[in-house]
C-alpha positions as CSV (number, residue, x, y, z in Angstrom):
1,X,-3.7,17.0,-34.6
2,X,-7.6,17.8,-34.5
3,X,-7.2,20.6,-32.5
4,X,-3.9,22.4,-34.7
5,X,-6.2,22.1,-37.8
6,X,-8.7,23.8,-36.0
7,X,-7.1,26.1,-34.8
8,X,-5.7,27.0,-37.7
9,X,-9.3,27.1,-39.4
10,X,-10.7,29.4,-36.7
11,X,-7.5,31.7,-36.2
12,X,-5.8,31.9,-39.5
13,X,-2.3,31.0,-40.0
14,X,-1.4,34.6,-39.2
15,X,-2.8,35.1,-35.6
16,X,-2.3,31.6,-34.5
17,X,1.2,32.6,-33.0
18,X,-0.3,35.2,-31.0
19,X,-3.3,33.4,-29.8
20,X,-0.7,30.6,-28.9
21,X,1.5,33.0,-27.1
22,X,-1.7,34.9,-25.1
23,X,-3.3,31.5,-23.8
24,X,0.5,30.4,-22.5
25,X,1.2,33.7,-20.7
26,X,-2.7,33.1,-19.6
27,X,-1.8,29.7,-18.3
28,X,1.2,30.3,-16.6
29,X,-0.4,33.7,-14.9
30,X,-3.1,31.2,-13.6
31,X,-0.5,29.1,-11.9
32,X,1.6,31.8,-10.1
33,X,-1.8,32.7,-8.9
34,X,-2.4,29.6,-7.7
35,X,1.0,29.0,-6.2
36,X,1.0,32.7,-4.7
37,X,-2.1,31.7,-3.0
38,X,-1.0,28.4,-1.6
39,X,1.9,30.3,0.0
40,X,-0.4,32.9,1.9
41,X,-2.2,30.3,3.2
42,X,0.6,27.9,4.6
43,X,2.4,31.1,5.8
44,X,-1.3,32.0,7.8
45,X,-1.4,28.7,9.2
46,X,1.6,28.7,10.6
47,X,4.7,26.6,11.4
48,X,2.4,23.9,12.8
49,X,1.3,23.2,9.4
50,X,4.1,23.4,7.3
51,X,3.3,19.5,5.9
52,X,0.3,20.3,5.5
53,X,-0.9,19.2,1.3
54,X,-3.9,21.0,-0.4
55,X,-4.2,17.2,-2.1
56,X,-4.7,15.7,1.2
57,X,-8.1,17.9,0.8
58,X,-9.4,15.1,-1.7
59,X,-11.2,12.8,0.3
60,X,-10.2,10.2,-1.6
61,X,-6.3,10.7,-0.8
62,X,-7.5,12.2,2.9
63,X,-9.4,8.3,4.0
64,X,-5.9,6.4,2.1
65,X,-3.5,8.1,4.2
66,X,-5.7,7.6,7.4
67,X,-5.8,4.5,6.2
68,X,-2.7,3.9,5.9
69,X,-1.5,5.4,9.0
70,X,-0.5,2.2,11.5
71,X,-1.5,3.5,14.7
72,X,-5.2,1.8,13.9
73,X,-3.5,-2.0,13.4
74,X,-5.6,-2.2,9.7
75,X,-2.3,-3.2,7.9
76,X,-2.1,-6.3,10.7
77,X,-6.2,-7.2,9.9
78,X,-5.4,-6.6,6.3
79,X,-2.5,-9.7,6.2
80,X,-4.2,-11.7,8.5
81,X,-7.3,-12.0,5.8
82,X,-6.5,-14.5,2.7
83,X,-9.0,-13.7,0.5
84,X,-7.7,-16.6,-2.3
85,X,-8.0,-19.3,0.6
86,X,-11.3,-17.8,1.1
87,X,-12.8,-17.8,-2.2
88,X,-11.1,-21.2,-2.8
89,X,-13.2,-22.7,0.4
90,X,-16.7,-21.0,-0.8
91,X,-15.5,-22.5,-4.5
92,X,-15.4,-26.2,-2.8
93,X,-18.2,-25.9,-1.2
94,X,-20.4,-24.9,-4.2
95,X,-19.2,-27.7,-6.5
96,X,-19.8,-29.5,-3.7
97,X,-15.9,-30.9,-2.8
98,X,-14.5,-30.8,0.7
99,X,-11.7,-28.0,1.2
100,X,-8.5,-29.3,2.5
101,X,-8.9,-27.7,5.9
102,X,-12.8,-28.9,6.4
103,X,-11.6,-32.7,4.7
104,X,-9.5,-33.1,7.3
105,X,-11.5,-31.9,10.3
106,X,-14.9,-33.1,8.9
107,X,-16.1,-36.7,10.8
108,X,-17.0,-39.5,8.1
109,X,-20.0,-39.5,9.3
110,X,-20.5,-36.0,8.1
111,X,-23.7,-34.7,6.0
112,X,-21.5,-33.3,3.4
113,X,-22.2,-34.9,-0.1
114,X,-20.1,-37.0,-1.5
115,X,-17.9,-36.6,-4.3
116,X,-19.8,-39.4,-6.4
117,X,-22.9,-37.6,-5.1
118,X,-22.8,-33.9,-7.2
119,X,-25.4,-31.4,-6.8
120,X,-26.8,-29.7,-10.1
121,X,-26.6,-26.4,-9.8
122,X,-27.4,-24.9,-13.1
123,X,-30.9,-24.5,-11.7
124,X,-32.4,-25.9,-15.3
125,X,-36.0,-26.1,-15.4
126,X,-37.9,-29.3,-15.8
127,X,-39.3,-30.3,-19.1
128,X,-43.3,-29.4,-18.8
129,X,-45.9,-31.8,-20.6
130,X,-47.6,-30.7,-23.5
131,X,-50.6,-29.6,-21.7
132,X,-48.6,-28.0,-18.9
133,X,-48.9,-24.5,-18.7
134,X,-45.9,-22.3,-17.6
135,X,-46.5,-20.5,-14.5
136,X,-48.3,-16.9,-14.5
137,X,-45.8,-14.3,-12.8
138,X,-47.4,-11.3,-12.5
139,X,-44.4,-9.3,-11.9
140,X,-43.1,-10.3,-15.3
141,X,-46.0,-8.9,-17.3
């Protein structure tokens, strides 16, 4: 809506429908150019390439369908890994609780903590004495 008003502002209501019509024809000039172009290309390349995308020249697109592709076996590596199971044994093991899998394989004779025994680890400073100074860090001043 911003850019009719200015339009409209900057053109006048009596040359806007010619400066609509010139930047469409402009537009649509650009794209047969483009178009035309692709074609003289794919036709140089020949019959070999006749698949061949001008988006696949993105890299981004290029790596995701080589990536993709199943020849390599990444789609096999990429179902074997459970990243939730994963994340769920690194979260037991911070709060300090025995995963299913490492509860039942784990001897009772086992370091881990206990789950009466929880670790703090909110890393809260001790209280210093009145006369305590706090520490001098140089790399903070």
């Amino acid at each position: 809506m911003t850019i009719i008003v200015l339009a409209v502002l900057v053109f006048g209501p009596d040359k806007l429908p010619k400066v609509i019509q010139d930047v469409t024809r402009t537009i649509r000039k650009i794209r047969e150019f483009s178009e035309s172009a692709k074609h003289d290309i794919r036709s140089e390349l020949g019959p070999e390439f006749k698949d061949f995308e001008f988006e696949d020249l993105n890299p981004k697109t290029f790596i995701r369908k080589q990536l993709d592709n199943d020849d390599l076996g990444l789609k096999e590596i990429r179902n074997g890994f459970d990243l939730k199971k994963e994340m769920a044994e690194v979260t037991d093991a911070v709060n300090g609780r025995e995963s299913e899998t490492s509860a039942s394989s784990a001897s009772p004779s086992s370091s881990a903590p206990s789950a009466g025994g929880r670790i703090d680890m909110t890393k809260q400073p001790e209280e210093p004495g009145k006369d305590d100074r706090p520490p001098f860090d140089a790399d903070a001043t």
